[in-house]
C-alpha positions as CSV (number, residue, x, y, z in Angstrom):
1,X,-14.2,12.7,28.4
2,X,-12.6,15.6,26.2
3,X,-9.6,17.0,27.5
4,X,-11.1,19.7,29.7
5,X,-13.6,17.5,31.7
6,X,-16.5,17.8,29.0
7,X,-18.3,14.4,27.3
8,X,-16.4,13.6,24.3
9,X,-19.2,13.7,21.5
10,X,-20.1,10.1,20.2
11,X,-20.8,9.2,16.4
12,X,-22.2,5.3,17.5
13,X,-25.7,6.8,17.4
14,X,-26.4,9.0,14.4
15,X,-27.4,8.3,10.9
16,X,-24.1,7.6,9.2
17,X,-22.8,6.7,5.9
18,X,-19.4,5.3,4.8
19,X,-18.0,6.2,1.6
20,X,-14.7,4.5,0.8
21,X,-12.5,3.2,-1.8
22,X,-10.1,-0.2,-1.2
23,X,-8.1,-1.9,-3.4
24,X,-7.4,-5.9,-2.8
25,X,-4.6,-7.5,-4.7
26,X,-1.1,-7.0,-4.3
27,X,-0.6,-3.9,-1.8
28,X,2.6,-2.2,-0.5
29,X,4.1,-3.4,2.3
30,X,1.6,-6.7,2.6
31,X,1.5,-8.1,-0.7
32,X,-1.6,-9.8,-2.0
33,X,-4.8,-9.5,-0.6
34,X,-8.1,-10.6,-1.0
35,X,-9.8,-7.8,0.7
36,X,-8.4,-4.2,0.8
37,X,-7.2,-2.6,3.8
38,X,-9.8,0.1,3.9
39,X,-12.7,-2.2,3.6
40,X,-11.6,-3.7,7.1
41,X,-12.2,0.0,8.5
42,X,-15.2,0.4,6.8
43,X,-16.4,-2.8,8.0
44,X,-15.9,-1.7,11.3
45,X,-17.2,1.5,11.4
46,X,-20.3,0.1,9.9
47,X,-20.6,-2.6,12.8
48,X,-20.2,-0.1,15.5
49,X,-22.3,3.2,14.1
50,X,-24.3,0.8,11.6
51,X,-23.8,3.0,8.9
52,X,-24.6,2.6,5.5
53,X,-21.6,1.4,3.3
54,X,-20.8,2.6,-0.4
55,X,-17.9,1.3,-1.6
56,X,-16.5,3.6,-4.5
57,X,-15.4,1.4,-7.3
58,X,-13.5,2.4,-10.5
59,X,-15.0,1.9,-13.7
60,X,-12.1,0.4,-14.9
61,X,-10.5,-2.0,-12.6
62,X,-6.9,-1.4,-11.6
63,X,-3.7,-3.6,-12.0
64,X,-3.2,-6.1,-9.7
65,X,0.4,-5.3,-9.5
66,X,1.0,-2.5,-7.1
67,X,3.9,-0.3,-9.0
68,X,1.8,-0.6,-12.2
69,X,-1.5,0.3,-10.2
70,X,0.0,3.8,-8.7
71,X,1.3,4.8,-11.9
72,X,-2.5,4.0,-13.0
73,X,-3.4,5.5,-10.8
74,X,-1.5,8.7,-11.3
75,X,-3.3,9.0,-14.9
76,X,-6.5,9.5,-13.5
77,X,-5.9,12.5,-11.1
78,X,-8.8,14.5,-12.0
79,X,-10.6,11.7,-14.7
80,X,-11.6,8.6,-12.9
81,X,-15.0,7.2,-13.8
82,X,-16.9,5.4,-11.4
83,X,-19.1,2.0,-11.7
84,X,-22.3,3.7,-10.0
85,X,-22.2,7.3,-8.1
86,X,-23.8,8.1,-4.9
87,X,-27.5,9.1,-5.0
88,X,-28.4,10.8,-1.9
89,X,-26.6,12.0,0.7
90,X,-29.6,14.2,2.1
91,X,-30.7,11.6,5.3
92,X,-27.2,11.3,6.8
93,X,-25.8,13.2,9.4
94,X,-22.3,12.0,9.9
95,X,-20.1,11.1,6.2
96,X,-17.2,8.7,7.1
97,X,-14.8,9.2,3.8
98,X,-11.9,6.1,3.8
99,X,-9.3,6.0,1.4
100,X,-5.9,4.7,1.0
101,X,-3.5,7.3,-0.1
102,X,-2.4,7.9,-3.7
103,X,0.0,10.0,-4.6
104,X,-0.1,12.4,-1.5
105,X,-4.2,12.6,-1.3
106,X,-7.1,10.6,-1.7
107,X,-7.8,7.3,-4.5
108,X,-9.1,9.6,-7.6
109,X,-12.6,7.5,-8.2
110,X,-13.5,8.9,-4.3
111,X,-12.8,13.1,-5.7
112,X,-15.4,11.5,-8.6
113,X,-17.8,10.3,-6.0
114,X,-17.5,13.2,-3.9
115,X,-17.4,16.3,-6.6
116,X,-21.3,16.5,-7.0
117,X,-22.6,15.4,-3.8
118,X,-24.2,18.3,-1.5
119,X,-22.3,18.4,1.8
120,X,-24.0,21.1,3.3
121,X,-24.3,20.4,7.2
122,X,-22.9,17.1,7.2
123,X,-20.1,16.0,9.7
124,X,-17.3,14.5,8.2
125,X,-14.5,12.0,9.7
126,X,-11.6,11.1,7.9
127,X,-9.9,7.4,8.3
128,X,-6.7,7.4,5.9
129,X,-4.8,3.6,5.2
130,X,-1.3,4.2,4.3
131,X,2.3,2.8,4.7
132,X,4.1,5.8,5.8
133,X,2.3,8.5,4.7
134,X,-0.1,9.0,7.3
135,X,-3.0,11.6,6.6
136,X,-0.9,13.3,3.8
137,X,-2.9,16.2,2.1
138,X,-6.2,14.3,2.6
139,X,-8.0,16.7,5.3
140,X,-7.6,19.2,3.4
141,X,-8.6,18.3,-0.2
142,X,-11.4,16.6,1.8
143,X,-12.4,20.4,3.1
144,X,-11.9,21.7,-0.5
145,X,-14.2,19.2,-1.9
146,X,-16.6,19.0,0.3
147,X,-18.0,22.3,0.9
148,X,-20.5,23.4,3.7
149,X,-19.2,20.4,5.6
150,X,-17.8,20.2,8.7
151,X,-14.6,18.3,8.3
152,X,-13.4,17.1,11.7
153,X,-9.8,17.5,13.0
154,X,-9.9,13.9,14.8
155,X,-9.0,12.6,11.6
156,X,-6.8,9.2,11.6
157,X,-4.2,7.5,9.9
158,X,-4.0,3.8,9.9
159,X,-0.9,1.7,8.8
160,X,-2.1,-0.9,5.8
161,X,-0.6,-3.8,7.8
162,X,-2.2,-3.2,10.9
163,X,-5.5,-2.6,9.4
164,X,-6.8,-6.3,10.0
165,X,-6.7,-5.6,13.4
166,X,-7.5,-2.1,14.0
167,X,-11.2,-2.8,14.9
168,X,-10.5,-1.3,18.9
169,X,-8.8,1.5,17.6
170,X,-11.5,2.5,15.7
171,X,-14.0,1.8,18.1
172,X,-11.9,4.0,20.4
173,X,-12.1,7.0,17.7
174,X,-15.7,6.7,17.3
């Protein structure tokens, strides 16, 4: 139920696709993984919608330690090649877009996924994994870059360390 006595829309049924980027080795707050946060969300969204998954991967491979990775990282703001771009967006109705944040926004290989794509009358949902800095400026550099989109509000911000178990909360968004 929405909060004036209207059904809440649900996502579980439509054509989806999850574009995300997640980073595994050692990881603020949790130390070293083998799986990156955000690929648990995405793992979960694509179990409950049974979206397609694209993980965005960088060309060249980050540090595995963290404090060397974000200064990485901070070199590729607007020059971050990608292993393999997205084809075709044109079947889907509803984008997920997962990222951890970097430096107050989005991992710079997703802006290289994204830039090209045509978003024109896709729904968008937003999942941010973070240790503190919740959505940051991602909604709305998400909106910049994805034009003729519609970019939900409902966005959400998930804590790295709880993202292992974060599968209800997720279902609860969707």
């Amino acid at each position: 139920m929405s909060l004036f006595g209207g059904k809440k829309e649900s996502y579980k049924d439509k054509k989806s696709l999850v574009i995300y980027f997640s980073r595994a080795d050692e990881n603020y707050s949790v130390g070293y993984i083998d799986k990156g946060n955000t690929e648990y969300i995405a793992e979960y969204v694509k179990d409950i919608t049974n979206a397609d998954l694209f993980k965005v991967e960088p060309l060249v491979p980050y540090s595995k330690d963290y404090n060397t990775c974000i200064q990485e990282a901070k070199q590729r703001v607007g020059n971050a090649p990608i292993k393999e771009n997205i084809k075709d967006i044109s079947s889907y109705e509803v984008i997920y877009i997962m990222t951890p944040i970097y430096w107050g926004t989005y991992a710079p290989e997703l802006e290289t996924a994204l830039k090209e794509l045509d978003f024109t009358g896709k729904t968008i949902r937003i999942v941010t994994t973070h240790e503190g800095s919740g959505l940051a400026n991602v909604p709305r550099d998400i909106k910049n870059i994805c034009k003729g989109a519609n970019v939900l509000e409902d966005a959400i911000a998930i804590r790295g360390a709880d993202c292992k178990n974060a599968r209800n909360k997720i279902e609860n968004w969707i």
